[in-house]
C-alpha positions in Angstrom: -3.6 12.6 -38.7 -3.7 9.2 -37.1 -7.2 9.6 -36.4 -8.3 11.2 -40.2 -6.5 7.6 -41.4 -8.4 5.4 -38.8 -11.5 7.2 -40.0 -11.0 7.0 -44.0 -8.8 4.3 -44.6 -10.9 1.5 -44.1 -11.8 1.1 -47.7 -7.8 1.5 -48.5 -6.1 -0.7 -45.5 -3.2 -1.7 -47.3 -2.4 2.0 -48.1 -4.2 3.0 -45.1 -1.5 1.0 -42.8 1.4 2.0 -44.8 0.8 5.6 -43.6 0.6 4.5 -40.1 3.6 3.0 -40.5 4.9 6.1 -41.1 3.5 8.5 -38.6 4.2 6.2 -35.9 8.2 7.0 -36.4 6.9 10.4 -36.1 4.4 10.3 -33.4 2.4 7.4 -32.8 -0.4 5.3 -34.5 -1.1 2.4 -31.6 -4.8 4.3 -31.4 -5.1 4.7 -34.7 -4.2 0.8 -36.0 -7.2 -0.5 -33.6 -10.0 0.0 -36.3 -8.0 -2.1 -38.7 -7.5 -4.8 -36.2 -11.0 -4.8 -35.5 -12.9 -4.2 -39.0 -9.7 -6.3 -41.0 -8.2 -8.2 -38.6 -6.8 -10.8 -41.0 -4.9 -8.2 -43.3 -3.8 -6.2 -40.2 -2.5 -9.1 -38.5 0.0 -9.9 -41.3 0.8 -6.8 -41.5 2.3 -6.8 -38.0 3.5 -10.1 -38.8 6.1 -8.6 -40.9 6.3 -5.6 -39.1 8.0 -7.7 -35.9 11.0 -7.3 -38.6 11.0 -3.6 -39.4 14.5 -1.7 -38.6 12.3 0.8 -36.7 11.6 0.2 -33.0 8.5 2.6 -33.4 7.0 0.0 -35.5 8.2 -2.4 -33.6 6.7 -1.0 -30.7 3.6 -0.2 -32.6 3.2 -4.0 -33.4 2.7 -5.2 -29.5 1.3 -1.7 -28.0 -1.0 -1.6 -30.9 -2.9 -4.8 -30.8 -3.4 -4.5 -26.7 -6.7 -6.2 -26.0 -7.0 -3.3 -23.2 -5.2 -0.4 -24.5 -5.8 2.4 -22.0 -8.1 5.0 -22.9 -8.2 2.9 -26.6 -10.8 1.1 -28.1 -11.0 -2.3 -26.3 -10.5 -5.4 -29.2 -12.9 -7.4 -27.5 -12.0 -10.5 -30.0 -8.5 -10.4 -28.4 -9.8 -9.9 -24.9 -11.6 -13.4 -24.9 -8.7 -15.2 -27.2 -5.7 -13.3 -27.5 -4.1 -16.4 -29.0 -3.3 -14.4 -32.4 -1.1 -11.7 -30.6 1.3 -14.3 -29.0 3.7 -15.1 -31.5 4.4 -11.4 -32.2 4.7 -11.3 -28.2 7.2 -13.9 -29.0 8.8 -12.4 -31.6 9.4 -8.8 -29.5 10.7 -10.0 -26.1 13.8 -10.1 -26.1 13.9 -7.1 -29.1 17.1 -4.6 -28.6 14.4 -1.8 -28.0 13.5 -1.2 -23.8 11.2 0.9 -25.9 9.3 -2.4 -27.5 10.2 -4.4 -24.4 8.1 -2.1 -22.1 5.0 -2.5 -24.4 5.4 -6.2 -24.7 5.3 -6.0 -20.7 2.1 -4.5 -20.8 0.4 -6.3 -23.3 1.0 -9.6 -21.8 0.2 -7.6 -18.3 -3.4 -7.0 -20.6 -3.5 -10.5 -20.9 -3.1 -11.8 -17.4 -6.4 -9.7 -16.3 -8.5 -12.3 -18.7 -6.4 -15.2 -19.0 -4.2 -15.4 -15.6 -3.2 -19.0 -16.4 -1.4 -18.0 -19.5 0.5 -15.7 -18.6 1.8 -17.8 -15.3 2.4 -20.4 -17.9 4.5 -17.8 -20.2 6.0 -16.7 -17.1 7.5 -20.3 -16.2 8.4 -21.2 -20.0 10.4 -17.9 -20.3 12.2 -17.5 -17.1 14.6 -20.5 -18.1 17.5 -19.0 -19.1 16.4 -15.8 -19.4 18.6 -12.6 -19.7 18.8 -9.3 -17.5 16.3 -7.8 -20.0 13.8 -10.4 -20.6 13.4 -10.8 -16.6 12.8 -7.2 -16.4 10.2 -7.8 -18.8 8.6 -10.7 -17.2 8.7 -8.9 -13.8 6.8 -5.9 -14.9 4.7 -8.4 -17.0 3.5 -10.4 -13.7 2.6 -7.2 -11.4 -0.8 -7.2 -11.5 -0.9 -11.3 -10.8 1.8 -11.2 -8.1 -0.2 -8.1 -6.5 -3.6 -10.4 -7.0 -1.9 -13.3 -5.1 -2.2 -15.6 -8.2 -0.6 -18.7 -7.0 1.0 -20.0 -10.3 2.8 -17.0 -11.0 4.2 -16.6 -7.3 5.3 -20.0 -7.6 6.9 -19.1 -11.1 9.1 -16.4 -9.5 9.8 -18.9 -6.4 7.2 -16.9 -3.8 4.5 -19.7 -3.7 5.5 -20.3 0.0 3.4 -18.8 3.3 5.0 -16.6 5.5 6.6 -19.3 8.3 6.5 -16.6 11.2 4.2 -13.7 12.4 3.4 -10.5 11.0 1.7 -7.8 13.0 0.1 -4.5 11.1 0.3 -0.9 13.2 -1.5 2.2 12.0 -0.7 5.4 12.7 -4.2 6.6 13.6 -7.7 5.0 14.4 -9.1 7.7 11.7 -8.0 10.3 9.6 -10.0 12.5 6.8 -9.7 12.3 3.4 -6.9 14.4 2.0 -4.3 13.2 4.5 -1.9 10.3 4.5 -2.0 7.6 7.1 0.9 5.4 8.7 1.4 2.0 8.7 3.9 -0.1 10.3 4.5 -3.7 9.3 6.5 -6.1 11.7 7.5 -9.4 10.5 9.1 -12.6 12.9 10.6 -15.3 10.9 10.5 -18.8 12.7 12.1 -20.3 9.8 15.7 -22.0 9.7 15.9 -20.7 5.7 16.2 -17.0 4.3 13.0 -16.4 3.1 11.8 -14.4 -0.3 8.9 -12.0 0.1 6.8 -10.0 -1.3 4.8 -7.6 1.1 1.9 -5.7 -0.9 -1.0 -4.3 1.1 -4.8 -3.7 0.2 -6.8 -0.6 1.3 -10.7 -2.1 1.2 -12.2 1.4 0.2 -15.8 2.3 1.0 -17.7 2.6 -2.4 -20.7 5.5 -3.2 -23.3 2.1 -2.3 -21.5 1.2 1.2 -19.8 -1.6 0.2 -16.4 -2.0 0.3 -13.5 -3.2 -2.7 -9.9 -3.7 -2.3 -7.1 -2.0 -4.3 -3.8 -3.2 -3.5 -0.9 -0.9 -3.2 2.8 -2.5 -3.9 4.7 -2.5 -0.8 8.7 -3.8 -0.6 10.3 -6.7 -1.9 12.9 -8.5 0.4 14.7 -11.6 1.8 13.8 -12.2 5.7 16.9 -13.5 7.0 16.3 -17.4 9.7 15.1 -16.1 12.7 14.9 -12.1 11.8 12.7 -9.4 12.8 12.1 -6.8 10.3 10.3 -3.5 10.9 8.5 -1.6 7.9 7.0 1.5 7.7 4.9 3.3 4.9 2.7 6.4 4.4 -0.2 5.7 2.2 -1.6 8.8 0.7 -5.4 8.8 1.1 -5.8 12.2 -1.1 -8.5 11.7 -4.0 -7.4 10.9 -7.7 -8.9 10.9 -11.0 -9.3 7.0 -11.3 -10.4 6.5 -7.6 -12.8 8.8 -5.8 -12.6 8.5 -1.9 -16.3 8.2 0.4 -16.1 8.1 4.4 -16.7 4.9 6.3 -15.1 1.9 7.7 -12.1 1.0 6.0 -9.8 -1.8 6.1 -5.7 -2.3 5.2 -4.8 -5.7 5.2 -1.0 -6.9 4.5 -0.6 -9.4 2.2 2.9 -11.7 1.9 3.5 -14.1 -0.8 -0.4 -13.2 -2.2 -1.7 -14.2 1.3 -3.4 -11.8 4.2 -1.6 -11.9 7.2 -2.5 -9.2 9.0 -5.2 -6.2 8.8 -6.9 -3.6 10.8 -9.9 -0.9 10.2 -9.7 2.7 10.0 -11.9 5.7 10.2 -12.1 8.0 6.8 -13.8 11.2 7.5 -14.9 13.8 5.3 -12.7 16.5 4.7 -11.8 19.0 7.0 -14.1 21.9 6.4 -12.9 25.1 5.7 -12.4 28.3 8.6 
């Protein structure tokens, strides 16, 4: 039903968007609102304006998960991706809304943002940490991931991680080479030479071979700790190295490299071999 309104309700968008308004409390209409933003952004926009109010957290919701720049598997409003300027005060408006339902989408939406416009969203980061209640540093947490994974050194300083590792880490695998399907072990040993406890956060990046040789990193979230003046910590992991839907899997050279604070400290190859044929 979303998609009949999307698709006949452009000539009609104040009626048009009062029947999203409606099936969103039923189902959901964050696909279905996208047109509008696109085609009559102006309208739509003050739509959600006053939407930021309703007594509904599905329209609440709807007003930040609809108006993503990079909605997943939604249509993509460009105009947002390059200035997503008009979004912000409804991003302002939500944050801290009673809903975990609305905070979550907020999360992601600014998370949207931070893959165009990392800067921004450090600066947002800083700005709204001050002060900032149980909730709303959930939401800035979950918010930061994909800059904190990326190593982006305004928002690691933001959340008090700007500093380098002051010790040695080490990185053991498991195996020299394994095939693809199975999982392979890793073992991260960290030395701290520092006289302070030291925050972390230990991420790591498999450097897969692509279908044209070359390789590109994906990084994998790892553990989140305080290393202690003059500990030694030992961590382990098994990273699964079975093919999925968003990431298919070719044999070669590969590399894992540990990353602390944003910054490689350690890495070694591996062998990917085909899969094991069958008897």
């Amino acid at each position: 039903m979303g998609e009949y309104v999307a698709r006949h309700g452009m000539d009609h968008v104040p009626r048009a968007l009062a029947c999203l308004h409606a099936l969103t409390q039923r189902f959901s209409a964050e696909f279905a609102i996208r047109p509008f933003i696109q085609r009559h952004p102006e309208a739509t926009l003050r739509t959600l304006e006053m939407w930021v109010h309703d007594p509904s957290a599905h329209v609440r919701r709807l007003v930040s998960e609809g108006s993503r720049p990079r909605l997943p598997w939604g249509l993509r409003l460009q105009t947002l991706v390059v200035d997503p300027a008009p979004t912000l005060p409804l991003l302002r408006a939500l944050q801290d809304d009673p809903s975990a339902y609305v905070r979550r989408s907020v999360a992601n939406h600014l998370n949207d943002i931070a893959k165009d416009h990392p800067d921004l969203v450090a600066s947002w980061v800083r700005e709204h940490l001050a002060d900032a209640t149980p909730e709303r540093l959930a939401l800035l947490r979950h918010a930061s991931r994909t800059l904190i994974k990326a190593g982006h050194g305004a928002t690691l300083a933001a959340w008090g991680l700007g500093q380098s590792l002051r010790g040695k880490a080490s990185l053991t695998l498991a195996a020299s080479a394994v095939r693809i399907g199975e999982t392979l072990g890793l073992q991260v040993r960290l030395v701290s030479t520092h006289s302070a406890p030291q925050p972390l956060v230990i991420d790591y990046a498999v450097h897969h071979v692509r279908a044209n040789g070359e390789r590109s990193p994906k990084v994998f979230k790892g553990w989140k700790l305080t290393l202690a003046p003059g500990e030694e910590r030992d961590l382990a992991k098994q990273h699964s190295l079975r093919p999925v839907t968003t990431r298919r899997l070719y044999p070669g050279t590969h590399r894992l490299e540990v990353r602390v604070n944003g910054r490689t400290v350690a890495g070694a190859d591996f062998a990917l071999r085909p899969t094991r044929p069958r008897p």
